[in-house]
C-alpha positions as CSV (number, residue, x, y, z in Angstrom):
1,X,98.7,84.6,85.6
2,X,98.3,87.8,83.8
3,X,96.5,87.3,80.4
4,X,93.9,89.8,78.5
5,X,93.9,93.3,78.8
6,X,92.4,96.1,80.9
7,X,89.7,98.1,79.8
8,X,88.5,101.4,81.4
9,X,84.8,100.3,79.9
10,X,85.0,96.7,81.6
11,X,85.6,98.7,84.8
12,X,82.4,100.8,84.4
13,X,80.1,97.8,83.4
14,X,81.4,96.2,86.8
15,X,80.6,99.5,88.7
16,X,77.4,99.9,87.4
17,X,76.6,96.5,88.2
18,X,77.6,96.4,91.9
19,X,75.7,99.9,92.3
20,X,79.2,101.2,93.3
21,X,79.1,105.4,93.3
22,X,81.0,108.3,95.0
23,X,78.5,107.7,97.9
24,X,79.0,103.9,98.2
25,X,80.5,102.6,101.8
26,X,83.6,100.5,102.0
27,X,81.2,98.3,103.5
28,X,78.8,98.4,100.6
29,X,81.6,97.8,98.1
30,X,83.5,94.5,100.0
31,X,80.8,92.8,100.9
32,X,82.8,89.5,101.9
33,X,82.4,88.8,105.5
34,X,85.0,86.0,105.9
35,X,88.5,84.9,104.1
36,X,87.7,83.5,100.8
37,X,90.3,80.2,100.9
38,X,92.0,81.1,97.9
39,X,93.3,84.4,99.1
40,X,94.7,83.0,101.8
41,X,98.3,82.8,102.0
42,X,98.4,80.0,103.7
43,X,96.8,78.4,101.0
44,X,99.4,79.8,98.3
45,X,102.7,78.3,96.5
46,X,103.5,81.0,94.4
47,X,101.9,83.4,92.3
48,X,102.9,84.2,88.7
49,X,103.5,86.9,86.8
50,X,103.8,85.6,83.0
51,X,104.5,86.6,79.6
52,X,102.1,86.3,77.0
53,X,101.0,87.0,73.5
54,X,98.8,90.1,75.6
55,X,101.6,90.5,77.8
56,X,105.0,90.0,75.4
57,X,107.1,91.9,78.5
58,X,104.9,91.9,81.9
59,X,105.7,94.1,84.4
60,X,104.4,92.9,88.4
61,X,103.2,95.9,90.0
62,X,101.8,95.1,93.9
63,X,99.5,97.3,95.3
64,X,99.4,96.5,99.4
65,X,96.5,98.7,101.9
66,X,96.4,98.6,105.7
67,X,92.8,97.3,106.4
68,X,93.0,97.8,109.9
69,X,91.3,99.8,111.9
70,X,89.7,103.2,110.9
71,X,91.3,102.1,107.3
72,X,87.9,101.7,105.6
73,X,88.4,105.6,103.6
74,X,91.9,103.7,102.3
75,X,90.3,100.7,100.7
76,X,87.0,102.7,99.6
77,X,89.7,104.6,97.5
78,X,91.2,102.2,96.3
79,X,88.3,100.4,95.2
80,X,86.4,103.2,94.0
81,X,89.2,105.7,92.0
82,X,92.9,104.7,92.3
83,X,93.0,101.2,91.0
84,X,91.2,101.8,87.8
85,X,92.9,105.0,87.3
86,X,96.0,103.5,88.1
87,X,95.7,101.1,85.7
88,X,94.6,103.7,82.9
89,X,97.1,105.5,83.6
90,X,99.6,103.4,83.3
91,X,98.3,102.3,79.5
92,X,97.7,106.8,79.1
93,X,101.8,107.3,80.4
94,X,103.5,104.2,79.7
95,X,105.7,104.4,82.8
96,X,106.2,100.2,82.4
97,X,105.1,97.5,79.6
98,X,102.2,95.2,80.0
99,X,101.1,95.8,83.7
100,X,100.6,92.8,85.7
101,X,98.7,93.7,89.1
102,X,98.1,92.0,92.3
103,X,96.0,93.4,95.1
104,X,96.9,92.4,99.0
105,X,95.3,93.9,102.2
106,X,96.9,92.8,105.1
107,X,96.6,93.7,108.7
108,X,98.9,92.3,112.0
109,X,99.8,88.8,112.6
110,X,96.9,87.9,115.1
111,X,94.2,89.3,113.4
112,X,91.8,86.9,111.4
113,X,93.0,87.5,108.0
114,X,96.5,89.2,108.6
115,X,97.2,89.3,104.5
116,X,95.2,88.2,101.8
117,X,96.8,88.3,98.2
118,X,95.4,88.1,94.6
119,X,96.5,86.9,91.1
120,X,98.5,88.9,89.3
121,X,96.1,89.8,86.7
122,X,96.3,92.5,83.4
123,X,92.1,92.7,83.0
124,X,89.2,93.6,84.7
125,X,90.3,90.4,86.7
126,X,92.3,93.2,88.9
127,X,89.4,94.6,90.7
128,X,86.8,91.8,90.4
129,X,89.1,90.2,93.1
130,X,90.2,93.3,94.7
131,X,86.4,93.4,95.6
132,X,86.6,90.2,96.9
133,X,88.2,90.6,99.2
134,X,87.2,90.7,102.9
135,X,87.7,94.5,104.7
136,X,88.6,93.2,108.1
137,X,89.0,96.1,109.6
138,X,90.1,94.7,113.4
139,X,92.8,95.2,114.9
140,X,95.1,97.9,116.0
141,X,99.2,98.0,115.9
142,X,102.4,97.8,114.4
143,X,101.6,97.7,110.5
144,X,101.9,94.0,108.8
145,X,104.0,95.4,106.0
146,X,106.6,92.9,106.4
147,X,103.9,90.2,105.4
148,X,103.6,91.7,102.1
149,X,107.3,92.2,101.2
150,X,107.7,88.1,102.6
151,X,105.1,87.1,100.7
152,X,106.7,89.1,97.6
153,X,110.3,87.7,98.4
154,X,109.3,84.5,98.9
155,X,106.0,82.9,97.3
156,X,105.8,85.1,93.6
157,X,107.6,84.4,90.0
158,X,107.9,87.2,87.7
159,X,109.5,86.6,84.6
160,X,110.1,90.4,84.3
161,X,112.9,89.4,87.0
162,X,113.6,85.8,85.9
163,X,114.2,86.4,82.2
164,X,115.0,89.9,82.2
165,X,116.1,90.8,85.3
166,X,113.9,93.9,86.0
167,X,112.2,94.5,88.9
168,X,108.6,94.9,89.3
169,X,106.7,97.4,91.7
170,X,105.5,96.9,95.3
171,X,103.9,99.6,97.0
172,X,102.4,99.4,100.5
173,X,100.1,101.7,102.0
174,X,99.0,102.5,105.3
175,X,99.1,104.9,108.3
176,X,100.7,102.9,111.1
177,X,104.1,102.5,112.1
178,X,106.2,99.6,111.2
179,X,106.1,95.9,112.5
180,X,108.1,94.7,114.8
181,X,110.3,91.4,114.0
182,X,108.4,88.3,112.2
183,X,108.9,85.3,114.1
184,X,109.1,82.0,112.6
185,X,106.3,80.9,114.4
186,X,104.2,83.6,112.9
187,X,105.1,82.8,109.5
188,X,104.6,79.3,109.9
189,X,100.9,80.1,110.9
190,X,100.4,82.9,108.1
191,X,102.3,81.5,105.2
192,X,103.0,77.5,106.2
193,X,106.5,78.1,105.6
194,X,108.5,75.8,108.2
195,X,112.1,76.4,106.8
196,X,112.9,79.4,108.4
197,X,114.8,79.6,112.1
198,X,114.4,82.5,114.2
199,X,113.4,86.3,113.9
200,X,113.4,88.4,110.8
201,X,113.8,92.0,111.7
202,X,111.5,94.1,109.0
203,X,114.8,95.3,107.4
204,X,115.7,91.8,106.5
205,X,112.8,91.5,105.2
206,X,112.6,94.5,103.2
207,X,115.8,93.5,101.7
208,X,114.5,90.0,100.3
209,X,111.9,92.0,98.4
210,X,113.8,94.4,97.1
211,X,116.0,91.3,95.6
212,X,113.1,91.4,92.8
213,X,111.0,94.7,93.7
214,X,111.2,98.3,94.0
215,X,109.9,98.6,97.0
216,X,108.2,101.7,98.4
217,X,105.6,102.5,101.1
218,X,103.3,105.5,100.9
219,X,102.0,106.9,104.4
220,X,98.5,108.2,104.8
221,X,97.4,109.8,107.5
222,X,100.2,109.0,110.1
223,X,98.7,108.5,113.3
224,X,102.3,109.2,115.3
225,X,104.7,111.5,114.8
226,X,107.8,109.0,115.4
227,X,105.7,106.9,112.4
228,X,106.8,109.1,109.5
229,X,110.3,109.6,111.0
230,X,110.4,105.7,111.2
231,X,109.8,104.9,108.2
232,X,112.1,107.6,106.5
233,X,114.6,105.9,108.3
234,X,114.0,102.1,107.4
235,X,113.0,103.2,103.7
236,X,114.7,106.5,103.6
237,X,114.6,107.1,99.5
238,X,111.5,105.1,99.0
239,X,108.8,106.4,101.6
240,X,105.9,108.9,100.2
241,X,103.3,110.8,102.3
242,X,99.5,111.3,101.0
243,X,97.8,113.0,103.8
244,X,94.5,111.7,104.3
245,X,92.3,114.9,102.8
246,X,95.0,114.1,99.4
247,X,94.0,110.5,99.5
248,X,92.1,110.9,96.1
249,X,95.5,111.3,94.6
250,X,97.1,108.4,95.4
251,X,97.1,106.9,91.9
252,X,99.4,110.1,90.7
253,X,102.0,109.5,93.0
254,X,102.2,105.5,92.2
255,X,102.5,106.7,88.6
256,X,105.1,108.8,89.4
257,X,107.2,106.7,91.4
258,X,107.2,104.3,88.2
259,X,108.2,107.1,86.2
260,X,111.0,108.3,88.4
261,X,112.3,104.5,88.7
262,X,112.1,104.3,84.5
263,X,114.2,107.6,84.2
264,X,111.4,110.5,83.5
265,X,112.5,114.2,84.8
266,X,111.3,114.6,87.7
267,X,109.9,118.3,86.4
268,X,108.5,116.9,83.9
269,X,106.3,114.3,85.9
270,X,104.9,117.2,88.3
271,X,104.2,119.7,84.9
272,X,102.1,116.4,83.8
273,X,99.3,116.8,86.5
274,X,96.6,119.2,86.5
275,X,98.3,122.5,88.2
276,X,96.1,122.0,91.5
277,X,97.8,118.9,92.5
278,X,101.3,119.5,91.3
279,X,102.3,121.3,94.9
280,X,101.1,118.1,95.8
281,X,102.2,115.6,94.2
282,X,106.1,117.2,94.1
283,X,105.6,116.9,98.0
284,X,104.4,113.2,98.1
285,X,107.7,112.3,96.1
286,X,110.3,114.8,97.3
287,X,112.1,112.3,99.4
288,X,111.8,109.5,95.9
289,X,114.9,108.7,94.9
290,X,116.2,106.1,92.1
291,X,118.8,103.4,93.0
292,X,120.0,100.2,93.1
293,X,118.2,98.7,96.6
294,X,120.1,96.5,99.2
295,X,122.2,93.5,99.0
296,X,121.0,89.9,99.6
297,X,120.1,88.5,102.9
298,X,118.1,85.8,101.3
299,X,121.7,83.0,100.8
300,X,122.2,84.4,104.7
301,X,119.1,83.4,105.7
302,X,117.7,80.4,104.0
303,X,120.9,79.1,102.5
304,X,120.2,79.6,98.6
């Protein structure tokens, strides 16, 4: 998928039409109250990023939120601000080509939708099934980020990576700490696979992803103090912090990441934001760095 192209104006007309303002709930805006079938992962081969006459060199850029929870302020931002200004932003800066976006929410293994997934879409496609999503909101625990990074490893095709071996984006979001090991029992029941024996610890899992994705998780609001200090140590160059009264900025420091990964100065991306956020935004990035991620468990694992 990934055809068209995104229009700030087809985002107003959709706002307008779902009544969706500053004051609208998270619960006003997702208004799904079960899993639709075709987000299920369950239900999912693979999705595809493709090139196109719209899209001549796509880029695959994953934007993964923690709906668990007291997680409602996350996805409200999302959906209200950071998605279409992401977007925008990314057509304003240029930080890739062609932007190809796919939305997940996911949540913890036992919960009753622990990841839904989208298309990869370039047009207003991007939030029309962001917003169809359903906001579970249940569910307290270790965060399902590992879900999203299996899901990337394992069930999308990007021909950013297949034909020109660049890696797309994947950015998970959240405030809880990380997931203990997947068990192949659990990924049996979320994602159908059968083929795989045993426990994946997250770091193996984080390493399929990062076969195709640069892979980085942005903390909100951590609810712990071991969570940040957990995180910096599983993903030590590639873990941001937004606090949750900075939240509205979120889409900055995606933007910059991209930016940082694609070479810009790293001065130069701060002097780029208005001068009230730079403080801001230089310390959501500080720990950044660019660099080549981990070798491949995948042969290790599943023998190809």
């Amino acid at each position: 998928m990934g055809y068209g192209s995104y229009r700030a104006s087809d985002w107003d007309k959709l706002r307008n039409s779902r009544g969706i303002s500053g004051a609208t709930s998270a619960g006003e805006i997702f208004r799904n109250r079960r899993l639709n079938p075709k987000y299920d992962p369950s239900n999912i081969n693979i999705r595809e990023s493709v090139d196109s006459d719209d899209s001549p060199e796509s880029t695959p850029i994953i934007i993964a939120f923690d709906d668990t929870g007291s997680m409602g302020y996350l996805a409200q931002e999302i959906a209200q601000n950071s998605l279409n200004k992401t977007v925008t932003e990314i057509y304003d800066k240029n930080p890739v080509t062609n932007p190809h976006v796919m939305c997940m929410a996911y949540g913890n293994c036992g919960d009753p939708a622990p990841l839904q997934v989208t298309q990869f879409e370039a047009d207003i496609r991007i939030v029309e099934q962001l917003l169809d999503l359903w906001l579970v909101l249940q569910g307290r625990g270790d965060s399902g980020d590992p879900l999203a990074w299996y899901f990337a490893a394992r069930h999308t095709k990007t021909d950013s990576f297949d034909k020109r071996g660049r890696k797309g984006f994947l950015f998970t979001i959240g405030d809880d700490d990380i997931k203990h090991n997947l068990s192949s029992v659990q990924i049996q029941s979320v994602f159908g696979d059968i083929d795989v024996n045993g426990d994946l610890t997250p770091k193996q899992v984080l390493d399929m992803a990062q076969e195709k994705y640069h892979v980085f998780h942005i903390i909100t609001k951590p609810l712990r103090d071991r969570v940040e200090k957990n995180w910096r140590a599983l993903l030590p160059n590639g873990t941001a912090l937004v606090r949750e009264q900075n939240v509205q900025h979120l889409y900055m420091v995606i933007i910059s990441i991209m930016q940082l990964v694609n070479g810009m100065d790293r001065k130069d991306i701060i002097a780029q934001w208005p001068d009230y956020v730079r403080n801001d935004i230089a310390e959501a990035i500080k720990s950044i760095k660019v660099g080549e991620a981990t070798k491949s468990f995948v042969k290790r694992i599943f023998g190809k």
